[in-house]
ROKOL-114471 format. One record per residue (C-alpha): residue number from 1; residue in three letters; x, y, z. Coordinates in pm, 1 decimal. Layout:
! ROKOL-114471
  seq  type      east     north        up
  NUM   ALA         X         Y         Z
...
This chain:
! ROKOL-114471
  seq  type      east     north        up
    1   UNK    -207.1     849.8   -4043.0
    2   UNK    -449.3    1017.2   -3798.3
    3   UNK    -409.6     992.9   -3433.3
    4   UNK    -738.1     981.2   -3266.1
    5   UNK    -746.9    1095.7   -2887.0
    6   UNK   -1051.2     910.4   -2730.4
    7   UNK    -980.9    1050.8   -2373.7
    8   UNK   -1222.5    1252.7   -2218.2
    9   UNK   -1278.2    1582.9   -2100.7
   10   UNK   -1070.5    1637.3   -1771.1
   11   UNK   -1214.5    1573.6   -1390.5
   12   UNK   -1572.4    1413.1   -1605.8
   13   UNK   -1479.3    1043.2   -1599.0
   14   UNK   -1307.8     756.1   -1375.9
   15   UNK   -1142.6     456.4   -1577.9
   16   UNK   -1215.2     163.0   -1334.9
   17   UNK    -941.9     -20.4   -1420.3
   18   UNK    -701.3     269.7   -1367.1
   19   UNK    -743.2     275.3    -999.2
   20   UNK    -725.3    -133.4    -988.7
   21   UNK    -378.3    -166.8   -1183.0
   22   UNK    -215.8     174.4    -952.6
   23   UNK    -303.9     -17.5    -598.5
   24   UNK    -168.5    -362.0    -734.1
   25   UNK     105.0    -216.9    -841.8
   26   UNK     166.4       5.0    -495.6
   27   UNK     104.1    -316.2    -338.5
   28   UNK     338.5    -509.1    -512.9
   29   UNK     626.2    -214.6    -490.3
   30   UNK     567.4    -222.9    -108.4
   31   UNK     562.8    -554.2     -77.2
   32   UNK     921.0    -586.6    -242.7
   33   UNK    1067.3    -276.0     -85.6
   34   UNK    1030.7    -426.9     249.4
   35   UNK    1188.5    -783.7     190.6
   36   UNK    1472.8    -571.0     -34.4
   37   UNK    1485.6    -388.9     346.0
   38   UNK    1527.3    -710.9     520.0
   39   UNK    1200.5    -738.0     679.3
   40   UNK    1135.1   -1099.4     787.6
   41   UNK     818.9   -1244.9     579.7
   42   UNK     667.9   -1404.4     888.0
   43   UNK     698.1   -1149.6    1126.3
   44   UNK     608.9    -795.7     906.1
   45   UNK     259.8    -674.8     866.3
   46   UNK     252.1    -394.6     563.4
   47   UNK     -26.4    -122.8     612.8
   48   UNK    -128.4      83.4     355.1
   49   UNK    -367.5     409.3     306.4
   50   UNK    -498.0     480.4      -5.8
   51   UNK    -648.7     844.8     -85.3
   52   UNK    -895.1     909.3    -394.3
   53   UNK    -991.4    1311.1    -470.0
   54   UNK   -1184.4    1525.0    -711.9
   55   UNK   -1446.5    1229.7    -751.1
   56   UNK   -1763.7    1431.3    -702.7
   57   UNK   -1943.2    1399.3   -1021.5
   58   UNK   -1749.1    1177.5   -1198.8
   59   UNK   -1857.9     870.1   -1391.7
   60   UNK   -1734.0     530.9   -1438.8
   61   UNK   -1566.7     449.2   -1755.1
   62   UNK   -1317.4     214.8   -1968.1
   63   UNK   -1194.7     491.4   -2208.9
   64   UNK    -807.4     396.8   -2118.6
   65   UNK    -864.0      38.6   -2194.0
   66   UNK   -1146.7      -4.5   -2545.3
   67   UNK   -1124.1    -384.3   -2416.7
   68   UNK   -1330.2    -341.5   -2161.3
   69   UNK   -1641.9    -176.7   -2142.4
   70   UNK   -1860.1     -89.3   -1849.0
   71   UNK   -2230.4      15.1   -1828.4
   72   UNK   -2347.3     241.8   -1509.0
   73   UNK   -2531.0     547.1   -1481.4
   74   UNK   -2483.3     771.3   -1226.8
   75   UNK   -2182.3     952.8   -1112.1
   76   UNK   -2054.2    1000.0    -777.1
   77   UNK   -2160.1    1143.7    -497.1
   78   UNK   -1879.2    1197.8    -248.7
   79   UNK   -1556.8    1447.2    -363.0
   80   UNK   -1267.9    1182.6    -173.2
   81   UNK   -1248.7     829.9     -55.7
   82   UNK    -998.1     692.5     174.5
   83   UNK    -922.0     326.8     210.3
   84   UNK    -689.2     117.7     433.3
   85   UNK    -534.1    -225.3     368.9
   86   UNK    -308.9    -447.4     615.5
   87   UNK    -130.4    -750.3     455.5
   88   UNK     144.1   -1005.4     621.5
   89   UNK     439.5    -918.2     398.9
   90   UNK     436.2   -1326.5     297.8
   91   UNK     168.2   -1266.2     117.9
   92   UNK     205.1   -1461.1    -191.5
   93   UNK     187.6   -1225.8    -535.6
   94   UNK    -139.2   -1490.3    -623.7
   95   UNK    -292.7   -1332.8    -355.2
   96   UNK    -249.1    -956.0    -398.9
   97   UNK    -591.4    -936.6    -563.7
   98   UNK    -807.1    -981.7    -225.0
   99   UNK    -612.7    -675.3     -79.9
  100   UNK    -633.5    -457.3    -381.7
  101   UNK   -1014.1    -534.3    -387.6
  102   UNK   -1031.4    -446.4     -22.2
  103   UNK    -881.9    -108.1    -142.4
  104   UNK   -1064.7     -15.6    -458.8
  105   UNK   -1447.5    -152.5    -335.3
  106   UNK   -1474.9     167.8    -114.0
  107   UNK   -1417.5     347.4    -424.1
  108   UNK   -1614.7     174.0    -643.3
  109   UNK   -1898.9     213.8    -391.0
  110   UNK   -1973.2     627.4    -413.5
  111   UNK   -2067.8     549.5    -778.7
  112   UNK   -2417.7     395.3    -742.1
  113   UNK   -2274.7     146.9    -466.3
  114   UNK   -2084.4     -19.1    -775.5
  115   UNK   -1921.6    -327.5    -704.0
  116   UNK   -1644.2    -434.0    -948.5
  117   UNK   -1622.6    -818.5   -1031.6
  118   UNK   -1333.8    -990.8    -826.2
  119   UNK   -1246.4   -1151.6   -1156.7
  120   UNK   -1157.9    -863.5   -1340.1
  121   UNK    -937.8    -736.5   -1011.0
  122   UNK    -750.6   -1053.3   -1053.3
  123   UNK    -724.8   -1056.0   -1401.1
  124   UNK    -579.9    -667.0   -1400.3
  125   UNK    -365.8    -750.8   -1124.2
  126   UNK    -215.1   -1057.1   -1234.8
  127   UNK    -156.8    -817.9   -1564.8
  128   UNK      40.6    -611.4   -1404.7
  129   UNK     271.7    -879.8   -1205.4
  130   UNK     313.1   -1075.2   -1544.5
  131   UNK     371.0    -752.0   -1695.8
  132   UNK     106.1    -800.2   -2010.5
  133   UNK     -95.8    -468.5   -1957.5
């Protein structure tokens, strides 16, 4: 039995889906740290700050995940991305996907101005909360 290693070569590639299924899940973590805190639903805003490095150069790619492919030339053209998200802590787990979008688009962006279907943020995200990745 061979074992076939399909990754590639360090620092050359971004999986897109890898960034989608990290915020969703630091989302979700937050999001359940504060109500285990005590935080009242209706009255607690959650902010969040998400950093991206060592993207200069780098392509777009579904190597982690054969599933899914994606098709874009060009790499990008900025080294680090930063991106900030604000949610009500009631935010129901349906919902996470609009915030995790408004995190990962900026990304997505310095390759090409790449936009990433909302269907496949949902889809990822609800993955992860069902816990079928």
């Amino acid at each position: 039995m061979s074992v076939k290693n399909y990754a590639p070569p360090p620092m050359t590639v971004l999986d897109f889906a890898l960034p989608v299924i990290r915020t969703a899940e630091a989302i979700a973590v937050g999001i359940e740290f504060a109500k285990a805190m005590g935080c009242e639903p209706e009255k607690t805003q959650l902010a969040f700050a998400f950093k991206w490095t060592g993207l200069r150069g780098r392509r777009l790619s579904s190597w982690a995940n054969q599933e899914r492919s994606i098709y874009l030339q060009g790499s990008a053209y900025q080294d680090e991305v930063l991106a900030f998200v604000n949610l009500p802590l009631e935010t129901p787990r349906s919902a996470l996907a609009q915030y995790v979008n408004q995190a990962v688009s900026p990304l997505f962006t310095i390759f090409n101005g790449y936009q990433l279907s909302i269907d496949v943020i949902e889809d990822l995200t609800r993955r992860l909360i069902e816990r079928r990745l």
